[in-house]
C-alpha positions in Angstrom: 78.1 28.9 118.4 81.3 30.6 117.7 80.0 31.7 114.0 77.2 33.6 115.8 79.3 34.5 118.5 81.4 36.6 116.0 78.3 37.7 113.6 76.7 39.5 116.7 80.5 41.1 117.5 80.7 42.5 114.1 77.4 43.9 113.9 77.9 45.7 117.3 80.9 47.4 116.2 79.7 47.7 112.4 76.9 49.9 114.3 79.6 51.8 116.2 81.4 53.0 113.1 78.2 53.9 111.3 77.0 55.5 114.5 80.2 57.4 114.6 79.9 58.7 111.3 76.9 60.1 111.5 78.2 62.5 114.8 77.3 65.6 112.9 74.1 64.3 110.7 70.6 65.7 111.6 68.9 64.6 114.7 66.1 62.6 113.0 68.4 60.8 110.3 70.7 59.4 113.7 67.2 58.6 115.5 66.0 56.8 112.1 69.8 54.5 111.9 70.0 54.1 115.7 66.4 52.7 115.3 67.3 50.3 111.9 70.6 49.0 114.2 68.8 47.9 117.2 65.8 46.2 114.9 68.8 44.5 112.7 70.7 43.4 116.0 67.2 42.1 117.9 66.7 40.2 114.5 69.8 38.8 114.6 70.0 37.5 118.5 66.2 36.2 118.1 67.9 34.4 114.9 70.8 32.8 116.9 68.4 32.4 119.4 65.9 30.2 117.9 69.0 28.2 116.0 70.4 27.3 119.5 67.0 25.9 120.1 67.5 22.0 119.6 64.0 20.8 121.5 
């Protein structure tokens, strides 16, 4: 629990740096890595999700 716990936690603010970097990038190249965070973070949770599972 705690090991996904603090995979999620990194990931969220792993995507806050990288969103931060890219302040001053193109429009479409932030709308393309805001898009590939949110798909990495849902596969993650769905991941922790179905481990949590025991039934």
């Amino acid at each position: 629990m705690i090991d996904e716990v603090l995979l999620i936690a990194a990931l969220i603010v792993g995507s806050i740096l990288v969103l931060a970097g890219l302040l001053s990038a193109l429009t479409g190249l932030q709308i393309a890595v805001e898009v590939a965070l949110i798909v990495s973070l849902f596969y993650l949770c769905m991941k922790c999700i179905k481990r949590g599972d025991r039934t």
